[in-house]
PDB file with SEQRES, HELIX, SHEET and CRYST1 records, atoms N, CA, C and O in Angstrom:
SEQRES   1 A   84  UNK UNK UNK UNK UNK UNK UNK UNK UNK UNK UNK UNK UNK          
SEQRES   2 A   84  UNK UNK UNK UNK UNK UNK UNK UNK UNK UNK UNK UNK UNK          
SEQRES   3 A   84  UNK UNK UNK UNK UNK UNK UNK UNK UNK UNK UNK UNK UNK          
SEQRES   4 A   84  UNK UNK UNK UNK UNK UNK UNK UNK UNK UNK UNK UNK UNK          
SEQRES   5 A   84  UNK UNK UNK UNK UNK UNK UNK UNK UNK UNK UNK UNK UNK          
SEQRES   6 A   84  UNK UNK UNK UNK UNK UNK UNK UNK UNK UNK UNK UNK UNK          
SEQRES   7 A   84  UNK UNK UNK UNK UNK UNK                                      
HELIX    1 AA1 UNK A   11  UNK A   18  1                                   8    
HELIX    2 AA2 UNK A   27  UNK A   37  1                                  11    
HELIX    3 AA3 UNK A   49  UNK A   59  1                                  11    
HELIX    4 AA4 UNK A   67  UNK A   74  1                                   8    
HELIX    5 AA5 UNK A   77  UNK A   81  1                                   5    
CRYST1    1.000    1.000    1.000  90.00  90.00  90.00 P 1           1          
ATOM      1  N   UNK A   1       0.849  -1.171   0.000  1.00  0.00           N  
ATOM      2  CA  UNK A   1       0.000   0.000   0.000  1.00  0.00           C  
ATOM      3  C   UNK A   1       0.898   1.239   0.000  1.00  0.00           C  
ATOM      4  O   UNK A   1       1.987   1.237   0.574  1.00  0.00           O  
ATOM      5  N   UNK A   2       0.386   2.359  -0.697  1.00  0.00           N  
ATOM      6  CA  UNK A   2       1.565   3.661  -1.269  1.00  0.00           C  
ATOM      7  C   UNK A   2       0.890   4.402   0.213  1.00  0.00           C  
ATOM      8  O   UNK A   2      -0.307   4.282   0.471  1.00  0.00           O  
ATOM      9  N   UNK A   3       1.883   5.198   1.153  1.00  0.00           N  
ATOM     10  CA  UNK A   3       1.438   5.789   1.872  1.00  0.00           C  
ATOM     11  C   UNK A   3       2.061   7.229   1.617  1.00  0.00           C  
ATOM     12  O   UNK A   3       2.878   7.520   0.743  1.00  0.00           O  
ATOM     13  N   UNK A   4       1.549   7.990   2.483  1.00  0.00           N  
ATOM     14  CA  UNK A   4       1.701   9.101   2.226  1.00  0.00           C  
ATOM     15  C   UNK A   4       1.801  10.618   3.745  1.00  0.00           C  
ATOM     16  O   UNK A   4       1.215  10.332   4.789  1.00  0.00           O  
ATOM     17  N   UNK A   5       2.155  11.306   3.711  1.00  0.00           N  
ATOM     18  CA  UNK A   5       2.314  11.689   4.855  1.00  0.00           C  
ATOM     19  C   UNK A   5       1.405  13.182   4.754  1.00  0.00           C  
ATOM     20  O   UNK A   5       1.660  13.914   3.798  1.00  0.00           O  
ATOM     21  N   UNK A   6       0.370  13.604   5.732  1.00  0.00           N  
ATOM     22  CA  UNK A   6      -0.306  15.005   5.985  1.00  0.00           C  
ATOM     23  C   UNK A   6      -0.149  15.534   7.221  1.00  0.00           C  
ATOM     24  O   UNK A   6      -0.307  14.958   8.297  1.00  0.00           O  
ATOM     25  N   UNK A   7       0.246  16.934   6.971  1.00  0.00           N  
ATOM     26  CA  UNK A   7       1.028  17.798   7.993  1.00  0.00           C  
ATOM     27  C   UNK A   7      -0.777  18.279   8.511  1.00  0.00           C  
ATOM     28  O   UNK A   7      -1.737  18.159   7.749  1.00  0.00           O  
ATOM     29  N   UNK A   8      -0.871  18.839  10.016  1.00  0.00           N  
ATOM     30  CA  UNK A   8      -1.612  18.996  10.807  1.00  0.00           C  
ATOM     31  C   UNK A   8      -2.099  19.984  11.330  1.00  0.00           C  
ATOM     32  O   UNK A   8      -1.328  20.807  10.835  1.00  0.00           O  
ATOM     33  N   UNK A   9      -2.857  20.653  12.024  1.00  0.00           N  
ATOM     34  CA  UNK A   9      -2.717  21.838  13.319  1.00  0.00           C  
ATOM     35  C   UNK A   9      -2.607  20.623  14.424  1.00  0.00           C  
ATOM     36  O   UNK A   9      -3.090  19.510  14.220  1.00  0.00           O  
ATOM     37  N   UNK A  10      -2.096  20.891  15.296  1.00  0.00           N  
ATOM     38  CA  UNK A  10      -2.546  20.176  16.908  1.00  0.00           C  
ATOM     39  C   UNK A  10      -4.085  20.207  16.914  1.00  0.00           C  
ATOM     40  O   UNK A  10      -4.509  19.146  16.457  1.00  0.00           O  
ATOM     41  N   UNK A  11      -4.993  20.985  17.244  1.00  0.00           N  
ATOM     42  CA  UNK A  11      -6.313  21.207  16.966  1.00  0.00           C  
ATOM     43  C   UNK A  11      -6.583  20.028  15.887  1.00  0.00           C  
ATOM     44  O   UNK A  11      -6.776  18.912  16.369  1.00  0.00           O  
ATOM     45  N   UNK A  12      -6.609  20.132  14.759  1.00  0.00           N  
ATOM     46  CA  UNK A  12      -7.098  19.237  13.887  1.00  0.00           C  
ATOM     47  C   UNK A  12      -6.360  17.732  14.065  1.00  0.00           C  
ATOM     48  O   UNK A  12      -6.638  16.890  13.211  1.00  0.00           O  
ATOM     49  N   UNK A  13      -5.598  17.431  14.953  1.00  0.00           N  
ATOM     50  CA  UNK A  13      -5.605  16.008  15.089  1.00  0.00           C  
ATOM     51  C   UNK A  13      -6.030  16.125  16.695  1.00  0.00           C  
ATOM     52  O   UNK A  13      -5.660  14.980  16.955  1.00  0.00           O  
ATOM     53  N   UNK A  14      -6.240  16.337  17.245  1.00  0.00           N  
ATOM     54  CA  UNK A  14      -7.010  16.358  18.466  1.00  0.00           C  
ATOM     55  C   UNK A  14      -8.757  15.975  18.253  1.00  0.00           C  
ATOM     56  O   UNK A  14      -9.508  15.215  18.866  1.00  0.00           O  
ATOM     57  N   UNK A  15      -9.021  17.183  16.720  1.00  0.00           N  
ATOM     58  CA  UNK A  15     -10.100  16.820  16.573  1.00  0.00           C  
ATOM     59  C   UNK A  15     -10.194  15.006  16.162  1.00  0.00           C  
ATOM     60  O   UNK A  15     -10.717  14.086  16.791  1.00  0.00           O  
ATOM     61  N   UNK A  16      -9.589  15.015  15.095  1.00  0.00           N  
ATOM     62  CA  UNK A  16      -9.646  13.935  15.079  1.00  0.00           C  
ATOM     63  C   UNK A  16      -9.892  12.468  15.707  1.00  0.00           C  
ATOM     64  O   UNK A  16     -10.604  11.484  15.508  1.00  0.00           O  
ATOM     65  N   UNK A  17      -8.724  12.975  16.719  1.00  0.00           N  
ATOM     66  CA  UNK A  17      -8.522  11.572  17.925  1.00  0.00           C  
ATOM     67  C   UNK A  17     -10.033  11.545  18.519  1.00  0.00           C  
ATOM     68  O   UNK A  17     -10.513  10.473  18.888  1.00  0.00           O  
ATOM     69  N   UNK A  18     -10.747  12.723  18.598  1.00  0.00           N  
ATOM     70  CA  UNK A  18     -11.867  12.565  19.398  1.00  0.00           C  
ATOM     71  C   UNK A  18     -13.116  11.912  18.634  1.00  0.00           C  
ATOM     72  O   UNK A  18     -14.160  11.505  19.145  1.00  0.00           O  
ATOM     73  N   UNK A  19     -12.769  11.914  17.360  1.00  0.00           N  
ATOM     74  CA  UNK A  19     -13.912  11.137  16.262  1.00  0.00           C  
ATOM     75  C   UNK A  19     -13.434  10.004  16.147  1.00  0.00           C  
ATOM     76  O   UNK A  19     -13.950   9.488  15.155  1.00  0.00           O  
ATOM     77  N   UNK A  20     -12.412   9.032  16.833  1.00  0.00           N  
ATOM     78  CA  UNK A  20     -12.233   7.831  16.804  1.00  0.00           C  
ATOM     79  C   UNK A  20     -13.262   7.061  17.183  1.00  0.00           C  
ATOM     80  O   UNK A  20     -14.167   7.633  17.792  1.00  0.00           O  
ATOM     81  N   UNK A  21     -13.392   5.516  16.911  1.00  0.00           N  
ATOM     82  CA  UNK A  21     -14.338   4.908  17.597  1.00  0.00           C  
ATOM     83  C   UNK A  21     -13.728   4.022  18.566  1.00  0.00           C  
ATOM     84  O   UNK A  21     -14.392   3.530  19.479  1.00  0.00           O  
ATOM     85  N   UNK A  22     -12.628   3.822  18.426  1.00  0.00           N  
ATOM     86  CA  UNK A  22     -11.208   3.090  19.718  1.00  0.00           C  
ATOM     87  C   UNK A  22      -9.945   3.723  19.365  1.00  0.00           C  
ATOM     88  O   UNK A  22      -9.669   3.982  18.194  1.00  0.00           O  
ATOM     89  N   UNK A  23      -9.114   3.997  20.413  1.00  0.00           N  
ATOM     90  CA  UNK A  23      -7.989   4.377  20.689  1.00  0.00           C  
ATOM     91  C   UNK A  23      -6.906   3.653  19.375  1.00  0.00           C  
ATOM     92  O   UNK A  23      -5.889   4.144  18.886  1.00  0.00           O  
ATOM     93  N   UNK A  24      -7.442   2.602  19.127  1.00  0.00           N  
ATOM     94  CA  UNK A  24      -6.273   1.981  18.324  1.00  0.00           C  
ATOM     95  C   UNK A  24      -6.562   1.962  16.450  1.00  0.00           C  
ATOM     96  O   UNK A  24      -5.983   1.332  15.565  1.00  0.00           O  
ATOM     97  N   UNK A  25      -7.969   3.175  16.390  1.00  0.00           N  
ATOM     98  CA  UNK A  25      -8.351   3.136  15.095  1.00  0.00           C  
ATOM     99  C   UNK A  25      -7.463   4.189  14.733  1.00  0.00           C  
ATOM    100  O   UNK A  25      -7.166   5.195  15.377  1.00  0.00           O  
ATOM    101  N   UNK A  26      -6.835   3.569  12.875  1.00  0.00           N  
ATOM    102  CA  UNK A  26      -5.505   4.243  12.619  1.00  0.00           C  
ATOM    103  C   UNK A  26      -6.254   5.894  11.583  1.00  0.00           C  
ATOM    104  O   UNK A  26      -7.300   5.748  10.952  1.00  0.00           O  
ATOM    105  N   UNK A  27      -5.819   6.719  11.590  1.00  0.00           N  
ATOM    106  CA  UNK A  27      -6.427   7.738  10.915  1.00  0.00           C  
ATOM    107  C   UNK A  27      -6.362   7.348   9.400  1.00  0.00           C  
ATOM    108  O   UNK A  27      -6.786   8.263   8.694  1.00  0.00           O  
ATOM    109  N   UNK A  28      -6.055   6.528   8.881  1.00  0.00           N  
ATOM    110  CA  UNK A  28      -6.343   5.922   7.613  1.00  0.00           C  
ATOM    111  C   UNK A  28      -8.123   5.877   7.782  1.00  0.00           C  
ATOM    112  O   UNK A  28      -9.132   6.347   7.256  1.00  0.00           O  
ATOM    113  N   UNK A  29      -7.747   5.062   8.782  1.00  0.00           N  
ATOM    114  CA  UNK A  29      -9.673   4.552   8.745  1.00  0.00           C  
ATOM    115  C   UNK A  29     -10.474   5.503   9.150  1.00  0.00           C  
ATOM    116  O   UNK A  29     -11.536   5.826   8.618  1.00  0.00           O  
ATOM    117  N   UNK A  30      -9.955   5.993  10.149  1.00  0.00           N  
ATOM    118  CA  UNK A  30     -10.765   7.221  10.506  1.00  0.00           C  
ATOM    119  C   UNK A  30     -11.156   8.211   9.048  1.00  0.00           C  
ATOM    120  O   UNK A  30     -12.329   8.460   8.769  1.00  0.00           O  
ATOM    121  N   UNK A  31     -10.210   8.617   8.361  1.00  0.00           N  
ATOM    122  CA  UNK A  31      -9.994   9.398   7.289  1.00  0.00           C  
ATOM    123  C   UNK A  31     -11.545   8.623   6.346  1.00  0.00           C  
ATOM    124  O   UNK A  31     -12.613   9.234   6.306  1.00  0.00           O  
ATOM    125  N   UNK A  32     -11.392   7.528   5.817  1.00  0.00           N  
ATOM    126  CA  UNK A  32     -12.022   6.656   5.271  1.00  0.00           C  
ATOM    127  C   UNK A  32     -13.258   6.723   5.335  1.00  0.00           C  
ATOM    128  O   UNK A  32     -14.021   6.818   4.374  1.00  0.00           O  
ATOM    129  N   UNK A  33     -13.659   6.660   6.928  1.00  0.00           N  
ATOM    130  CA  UNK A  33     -15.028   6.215   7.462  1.00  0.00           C  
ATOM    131  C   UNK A  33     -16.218   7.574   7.291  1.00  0.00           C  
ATOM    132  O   UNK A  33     -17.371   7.579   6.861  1.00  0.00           O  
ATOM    133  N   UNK A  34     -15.226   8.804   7.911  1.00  0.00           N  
ATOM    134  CA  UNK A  34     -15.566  10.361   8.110  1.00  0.00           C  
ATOM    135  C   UNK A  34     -15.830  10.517   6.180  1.00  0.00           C  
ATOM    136  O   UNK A  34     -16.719  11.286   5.815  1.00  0.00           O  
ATOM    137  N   UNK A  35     -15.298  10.020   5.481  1.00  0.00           N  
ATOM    138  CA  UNK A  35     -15.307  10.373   3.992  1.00  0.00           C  
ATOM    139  C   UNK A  35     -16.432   9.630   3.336  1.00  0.00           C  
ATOM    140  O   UNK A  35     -17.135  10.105   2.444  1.00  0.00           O  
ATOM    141  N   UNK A  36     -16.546   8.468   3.827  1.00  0.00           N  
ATOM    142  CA  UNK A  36     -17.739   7.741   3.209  1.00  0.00           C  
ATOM    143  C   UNK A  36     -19.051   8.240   3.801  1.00  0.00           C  
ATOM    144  O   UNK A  36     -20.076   8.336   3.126  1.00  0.00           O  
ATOM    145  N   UNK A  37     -18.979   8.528   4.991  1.00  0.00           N  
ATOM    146  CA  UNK A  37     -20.059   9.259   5.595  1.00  0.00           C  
ATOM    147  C   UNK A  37     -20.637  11.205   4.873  1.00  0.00           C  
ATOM    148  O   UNK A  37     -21.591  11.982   4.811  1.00  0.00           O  
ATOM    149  N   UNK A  38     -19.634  11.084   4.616  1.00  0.00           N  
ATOM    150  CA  UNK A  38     -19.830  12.517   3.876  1.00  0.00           C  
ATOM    151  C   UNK A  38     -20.640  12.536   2.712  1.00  0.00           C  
ATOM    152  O   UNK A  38     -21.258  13.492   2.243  1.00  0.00           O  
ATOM    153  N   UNK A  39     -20.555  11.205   2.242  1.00  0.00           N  
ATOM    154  CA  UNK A  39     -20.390  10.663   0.240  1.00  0.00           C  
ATOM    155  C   UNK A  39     -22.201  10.331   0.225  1.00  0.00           C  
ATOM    156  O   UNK A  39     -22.738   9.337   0.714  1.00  0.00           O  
ATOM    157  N   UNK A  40     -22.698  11.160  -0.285  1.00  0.00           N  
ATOM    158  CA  UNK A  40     -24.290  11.189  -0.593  1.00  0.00           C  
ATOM    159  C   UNK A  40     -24.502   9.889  -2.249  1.00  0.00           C  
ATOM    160  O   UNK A  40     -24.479  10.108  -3.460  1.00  0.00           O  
ATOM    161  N   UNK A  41     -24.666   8.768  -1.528  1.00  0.00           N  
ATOM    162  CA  UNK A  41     -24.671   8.229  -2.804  1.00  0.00           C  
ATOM    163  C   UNK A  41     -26.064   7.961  -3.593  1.00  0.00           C  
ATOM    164  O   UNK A  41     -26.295   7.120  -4.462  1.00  0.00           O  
ATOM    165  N   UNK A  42     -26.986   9.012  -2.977  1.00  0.00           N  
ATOM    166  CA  UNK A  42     -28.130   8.712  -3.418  1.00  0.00           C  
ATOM    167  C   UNK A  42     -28.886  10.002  -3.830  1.00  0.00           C  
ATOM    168  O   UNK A  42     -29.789  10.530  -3.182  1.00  0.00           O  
ATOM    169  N   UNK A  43     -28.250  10.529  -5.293  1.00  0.00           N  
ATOM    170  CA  UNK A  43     -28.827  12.042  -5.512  1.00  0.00           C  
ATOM    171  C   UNK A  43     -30.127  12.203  -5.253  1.00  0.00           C  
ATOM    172  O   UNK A  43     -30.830  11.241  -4.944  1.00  0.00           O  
ATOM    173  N   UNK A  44     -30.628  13.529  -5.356  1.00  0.00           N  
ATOM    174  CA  UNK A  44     -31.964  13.741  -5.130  1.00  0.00           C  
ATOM    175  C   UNK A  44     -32.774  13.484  -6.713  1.00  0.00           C  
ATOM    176  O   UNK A  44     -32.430  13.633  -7.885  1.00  0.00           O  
ATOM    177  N   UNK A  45     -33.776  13.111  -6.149  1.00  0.00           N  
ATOM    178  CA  UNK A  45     -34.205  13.052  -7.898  1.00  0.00           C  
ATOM    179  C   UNK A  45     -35.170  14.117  -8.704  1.00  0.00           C  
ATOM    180  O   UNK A  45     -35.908  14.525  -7.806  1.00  0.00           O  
ATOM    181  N   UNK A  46     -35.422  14.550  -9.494  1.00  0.00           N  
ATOM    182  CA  UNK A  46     -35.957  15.488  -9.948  1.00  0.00           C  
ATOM    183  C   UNK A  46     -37.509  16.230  -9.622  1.00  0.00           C  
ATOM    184  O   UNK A  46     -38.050  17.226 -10.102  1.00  0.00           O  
ATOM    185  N   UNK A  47     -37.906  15.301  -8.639  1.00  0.00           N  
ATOM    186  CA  UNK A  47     -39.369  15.818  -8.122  1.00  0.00           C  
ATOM    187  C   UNK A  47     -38.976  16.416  -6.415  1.00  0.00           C  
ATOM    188  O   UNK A  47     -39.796  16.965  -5.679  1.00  0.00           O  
ATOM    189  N   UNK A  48     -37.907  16.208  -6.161  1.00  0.00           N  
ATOM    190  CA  UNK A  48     -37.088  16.479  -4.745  1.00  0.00           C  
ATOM    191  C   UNK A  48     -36.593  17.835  -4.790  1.00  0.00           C  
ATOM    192  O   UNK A  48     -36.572  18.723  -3.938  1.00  0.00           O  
ATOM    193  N   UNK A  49     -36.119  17.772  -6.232  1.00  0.00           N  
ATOM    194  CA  UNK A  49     -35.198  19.291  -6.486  1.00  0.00           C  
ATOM    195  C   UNK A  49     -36.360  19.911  -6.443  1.00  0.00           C  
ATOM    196  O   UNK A  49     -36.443  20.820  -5.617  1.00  0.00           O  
ATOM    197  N   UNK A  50     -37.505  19.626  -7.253  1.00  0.00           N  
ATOM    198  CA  UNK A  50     -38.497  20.730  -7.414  1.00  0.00           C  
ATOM    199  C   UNK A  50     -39.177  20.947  -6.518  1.00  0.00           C  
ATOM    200  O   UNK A  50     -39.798  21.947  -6.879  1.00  0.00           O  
ATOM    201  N   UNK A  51     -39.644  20.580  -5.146  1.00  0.00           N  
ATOM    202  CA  UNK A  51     -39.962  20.338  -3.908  1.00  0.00           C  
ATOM    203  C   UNK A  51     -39.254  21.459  -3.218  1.00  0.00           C  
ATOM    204  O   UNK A  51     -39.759  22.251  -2.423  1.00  0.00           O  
ATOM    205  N   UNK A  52     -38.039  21.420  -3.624  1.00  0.00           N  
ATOM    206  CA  UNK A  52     -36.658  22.516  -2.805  1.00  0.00           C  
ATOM    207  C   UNK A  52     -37.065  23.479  -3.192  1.00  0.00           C  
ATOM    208  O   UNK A  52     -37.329  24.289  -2.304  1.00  0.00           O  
ATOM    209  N   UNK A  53     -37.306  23.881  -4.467  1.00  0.00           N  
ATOM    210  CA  UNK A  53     -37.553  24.918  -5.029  1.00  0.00           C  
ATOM    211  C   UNK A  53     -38.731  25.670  -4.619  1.00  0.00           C  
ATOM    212  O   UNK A  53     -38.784  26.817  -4.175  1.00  0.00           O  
ATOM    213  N   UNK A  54     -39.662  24.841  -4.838  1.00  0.00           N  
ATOM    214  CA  UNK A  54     -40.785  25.599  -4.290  1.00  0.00           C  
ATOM    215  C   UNK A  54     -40.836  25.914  -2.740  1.00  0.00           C  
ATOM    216  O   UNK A  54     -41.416  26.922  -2.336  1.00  0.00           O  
ATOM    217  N   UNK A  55     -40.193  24.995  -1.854  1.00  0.00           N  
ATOM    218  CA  UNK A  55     -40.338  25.510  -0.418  1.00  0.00           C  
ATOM    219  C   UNK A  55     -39.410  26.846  -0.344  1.00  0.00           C  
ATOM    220  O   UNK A  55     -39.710  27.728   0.460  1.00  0.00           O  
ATOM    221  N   UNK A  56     -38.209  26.988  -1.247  1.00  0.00           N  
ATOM    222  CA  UNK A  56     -37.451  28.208  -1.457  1.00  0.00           C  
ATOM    223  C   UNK A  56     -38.030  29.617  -1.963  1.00  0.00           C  
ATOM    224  O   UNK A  56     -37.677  30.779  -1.766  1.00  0.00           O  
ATOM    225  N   UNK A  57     -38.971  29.081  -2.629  1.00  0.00           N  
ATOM    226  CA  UNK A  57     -39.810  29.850  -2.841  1.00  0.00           C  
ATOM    227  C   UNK A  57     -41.001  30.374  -2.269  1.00  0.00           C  
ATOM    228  O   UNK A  57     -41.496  31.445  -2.618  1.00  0.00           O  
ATOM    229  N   UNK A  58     -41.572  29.449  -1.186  1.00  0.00           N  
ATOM    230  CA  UNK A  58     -42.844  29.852   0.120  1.00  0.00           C  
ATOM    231  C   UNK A  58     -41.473  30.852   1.020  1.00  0.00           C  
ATOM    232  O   UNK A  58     -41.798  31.985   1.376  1.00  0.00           O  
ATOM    233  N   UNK A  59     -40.429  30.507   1.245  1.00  0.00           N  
ATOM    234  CA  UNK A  59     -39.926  30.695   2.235  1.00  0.00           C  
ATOM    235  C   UNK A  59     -39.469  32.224   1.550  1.00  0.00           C  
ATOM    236  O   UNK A  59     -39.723  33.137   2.335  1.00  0.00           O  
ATOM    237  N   UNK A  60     -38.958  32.603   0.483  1.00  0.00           N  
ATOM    238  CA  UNK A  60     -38.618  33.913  -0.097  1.00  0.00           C  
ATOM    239  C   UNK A  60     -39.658  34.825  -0.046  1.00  0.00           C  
ATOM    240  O   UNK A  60     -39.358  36.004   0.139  1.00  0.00           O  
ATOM    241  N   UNK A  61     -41.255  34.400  -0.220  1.00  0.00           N  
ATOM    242  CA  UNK A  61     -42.034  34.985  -0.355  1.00  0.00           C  
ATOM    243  C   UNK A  61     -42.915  35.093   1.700  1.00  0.00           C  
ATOM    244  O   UNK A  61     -43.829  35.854   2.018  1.00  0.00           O  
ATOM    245  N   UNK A  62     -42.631  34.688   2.072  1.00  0.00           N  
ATOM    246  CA  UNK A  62     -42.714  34.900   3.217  1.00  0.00           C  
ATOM    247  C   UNK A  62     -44.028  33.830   4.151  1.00  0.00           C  
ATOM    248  O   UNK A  62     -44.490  33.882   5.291  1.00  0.00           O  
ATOM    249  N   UNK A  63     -44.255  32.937   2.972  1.00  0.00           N  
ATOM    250  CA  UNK A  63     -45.469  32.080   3.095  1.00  0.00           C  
ATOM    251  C   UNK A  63     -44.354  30.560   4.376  1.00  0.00           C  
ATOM    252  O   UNK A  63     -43.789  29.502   4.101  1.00  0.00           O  
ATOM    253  N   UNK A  64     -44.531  31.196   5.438  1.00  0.00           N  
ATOM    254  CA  UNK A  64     -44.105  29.891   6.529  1.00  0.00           C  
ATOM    255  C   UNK A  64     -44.371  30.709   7.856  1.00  0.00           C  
ATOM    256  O   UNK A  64     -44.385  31.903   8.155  1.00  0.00           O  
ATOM    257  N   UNK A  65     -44.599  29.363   8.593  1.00  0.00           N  
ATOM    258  CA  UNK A  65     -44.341  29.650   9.943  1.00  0.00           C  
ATOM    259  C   UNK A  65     -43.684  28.939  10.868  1.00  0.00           C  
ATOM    260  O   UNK A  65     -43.254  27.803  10.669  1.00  0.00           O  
ATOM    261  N   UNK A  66     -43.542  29.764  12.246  1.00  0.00           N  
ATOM    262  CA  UNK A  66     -42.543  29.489  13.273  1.00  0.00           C  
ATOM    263  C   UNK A  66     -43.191  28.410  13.828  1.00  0.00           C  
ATOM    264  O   UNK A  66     -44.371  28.082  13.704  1.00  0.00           O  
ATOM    265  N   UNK A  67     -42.061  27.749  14.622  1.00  0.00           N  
ATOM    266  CA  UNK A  67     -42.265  26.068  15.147  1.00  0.00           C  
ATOM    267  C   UNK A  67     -43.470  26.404  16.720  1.00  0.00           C  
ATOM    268  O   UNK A  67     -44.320  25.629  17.157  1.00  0.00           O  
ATOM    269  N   UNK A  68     -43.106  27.818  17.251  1.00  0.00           N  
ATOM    270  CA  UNK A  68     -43.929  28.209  17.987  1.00  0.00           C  
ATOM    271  C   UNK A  68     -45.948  28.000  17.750  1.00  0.00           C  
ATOM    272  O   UNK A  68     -46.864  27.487  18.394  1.00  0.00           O  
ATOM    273  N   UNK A  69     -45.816  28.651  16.622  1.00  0.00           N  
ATOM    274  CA  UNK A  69     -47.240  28.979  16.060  1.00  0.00           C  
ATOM    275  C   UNK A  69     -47.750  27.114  15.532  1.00  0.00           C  
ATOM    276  O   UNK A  69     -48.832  26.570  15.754  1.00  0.00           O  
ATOM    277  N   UNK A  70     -46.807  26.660  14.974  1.00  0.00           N  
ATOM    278  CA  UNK A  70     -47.618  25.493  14.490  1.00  0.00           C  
ATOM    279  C   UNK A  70     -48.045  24.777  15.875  1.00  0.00           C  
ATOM    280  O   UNK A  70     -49.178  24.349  16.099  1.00  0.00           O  
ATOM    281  N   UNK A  71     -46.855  24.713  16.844  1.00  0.00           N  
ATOM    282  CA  UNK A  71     -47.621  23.932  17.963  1.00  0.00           C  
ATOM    283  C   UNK A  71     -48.637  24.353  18.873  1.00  0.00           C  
ATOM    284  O   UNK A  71     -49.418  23.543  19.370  1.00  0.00           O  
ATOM    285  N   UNK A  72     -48.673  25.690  19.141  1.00  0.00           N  
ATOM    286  CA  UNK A  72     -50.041  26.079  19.370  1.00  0.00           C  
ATOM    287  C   UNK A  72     -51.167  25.381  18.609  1.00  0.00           C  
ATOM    288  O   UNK A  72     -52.071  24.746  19.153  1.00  0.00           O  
ATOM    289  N   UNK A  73     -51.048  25.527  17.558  1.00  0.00           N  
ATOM    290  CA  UNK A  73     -52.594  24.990  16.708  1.00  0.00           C  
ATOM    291  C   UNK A  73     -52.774  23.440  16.916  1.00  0.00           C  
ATOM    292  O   UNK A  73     -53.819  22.795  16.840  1.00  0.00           O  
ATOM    293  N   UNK A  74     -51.268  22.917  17.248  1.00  0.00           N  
ATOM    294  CA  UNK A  74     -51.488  20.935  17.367  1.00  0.00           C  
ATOM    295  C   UNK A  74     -51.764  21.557  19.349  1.00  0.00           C  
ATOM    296  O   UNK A  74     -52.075  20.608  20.069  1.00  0.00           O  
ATOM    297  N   UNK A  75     -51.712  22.281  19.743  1.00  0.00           N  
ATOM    298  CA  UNK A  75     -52.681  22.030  21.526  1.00  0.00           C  
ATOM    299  C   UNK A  75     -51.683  21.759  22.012  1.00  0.00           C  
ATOM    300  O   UNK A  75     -52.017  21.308  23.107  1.00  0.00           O  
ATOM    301  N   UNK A  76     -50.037  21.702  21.906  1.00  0.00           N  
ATOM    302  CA  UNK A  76     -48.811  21.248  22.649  1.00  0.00           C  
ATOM    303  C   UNK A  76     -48.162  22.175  23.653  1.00  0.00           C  
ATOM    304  O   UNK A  76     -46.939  22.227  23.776  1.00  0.00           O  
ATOM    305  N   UNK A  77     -49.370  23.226  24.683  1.00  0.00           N  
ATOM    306  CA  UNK A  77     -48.755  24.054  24.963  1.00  0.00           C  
ATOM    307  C   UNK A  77     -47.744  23.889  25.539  1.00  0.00           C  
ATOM    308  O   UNK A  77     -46.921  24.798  25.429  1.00  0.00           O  
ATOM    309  N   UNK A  78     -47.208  22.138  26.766  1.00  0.00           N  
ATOM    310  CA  UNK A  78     -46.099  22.028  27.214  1.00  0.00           C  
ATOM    311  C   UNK A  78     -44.941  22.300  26.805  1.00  0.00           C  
ATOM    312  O   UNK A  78     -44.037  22.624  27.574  1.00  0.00           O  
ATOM    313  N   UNK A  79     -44.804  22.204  25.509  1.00  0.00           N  
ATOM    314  CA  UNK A  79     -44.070  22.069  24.564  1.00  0.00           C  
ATOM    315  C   UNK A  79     -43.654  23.367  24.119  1.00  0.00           C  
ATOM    316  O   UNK A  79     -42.497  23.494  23.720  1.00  0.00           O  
ATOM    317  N   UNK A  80     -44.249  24.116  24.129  1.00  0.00           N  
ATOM    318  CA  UNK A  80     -44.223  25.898  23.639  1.00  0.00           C  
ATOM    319  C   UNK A  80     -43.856  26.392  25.124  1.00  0.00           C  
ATOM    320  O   UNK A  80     -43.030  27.304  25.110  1.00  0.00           O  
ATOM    321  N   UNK A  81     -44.187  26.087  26.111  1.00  0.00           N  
ATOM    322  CA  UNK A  81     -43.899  26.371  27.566  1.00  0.00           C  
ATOM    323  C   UNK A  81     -42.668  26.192  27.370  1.00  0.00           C  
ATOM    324  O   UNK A  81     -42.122  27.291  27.268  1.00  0.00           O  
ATOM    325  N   UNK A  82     -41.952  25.352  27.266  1.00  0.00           N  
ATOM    326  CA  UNK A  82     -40.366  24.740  27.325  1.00  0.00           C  
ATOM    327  C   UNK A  82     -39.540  25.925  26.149  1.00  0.00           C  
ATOM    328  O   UNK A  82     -38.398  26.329  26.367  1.00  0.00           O  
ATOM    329  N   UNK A  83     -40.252  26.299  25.081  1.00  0.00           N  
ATOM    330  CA  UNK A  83     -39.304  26.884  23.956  1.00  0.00           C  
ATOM    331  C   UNK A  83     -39.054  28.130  24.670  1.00  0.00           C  
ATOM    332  O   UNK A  83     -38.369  29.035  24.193  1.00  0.00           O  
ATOM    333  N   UNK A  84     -39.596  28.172  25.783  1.00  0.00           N  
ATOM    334  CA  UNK A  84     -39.428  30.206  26.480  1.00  0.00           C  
ATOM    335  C   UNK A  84     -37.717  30.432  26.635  1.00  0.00           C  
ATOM    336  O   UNK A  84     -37.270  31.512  27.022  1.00  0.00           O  
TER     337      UNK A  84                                                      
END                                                                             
């Protein structure tokens, strides 16, 4: 296997060490795991995009509301009590 060497901050391998899942996982894998997790292998499909669009568009035009107001109307006042 061709290896290769990447220079650091202290900070950014600290971060790192702390996204391990055991002490003895090598930052190869770590590197690996954090990368595949990133990797969206399932585009959106064309009725999704247009979905985006239009909520981009309620939301530009000013057509939404706050998480406050909807739970009032579902009767959750505990719940709106807690958001104070």
């Amino acid at each position: 296997m061709a290896m290769t060497t990447v220079q650091l901050r202290k900070e950014t391998k600290e971060k790192l060490n702390a996204l391990k899942i055991h002490p003895r996982e090598t930052y190869d894998e770590l590197i690996d795991r954090l990368a595949d997790a990133a990797y969206d292998d399932e585009p959106l499909s064309p009725g999704e995009i247009e979905d985006i669009r239009e909520s981009e568009g309620d939301i530009g035009s000013g057509r939404v509301r706050n998480l406050r107001d909807i739970l009032k109307d579902l009767g959750d006042d505990q719940l709106i009590r807690s958001l104070r």
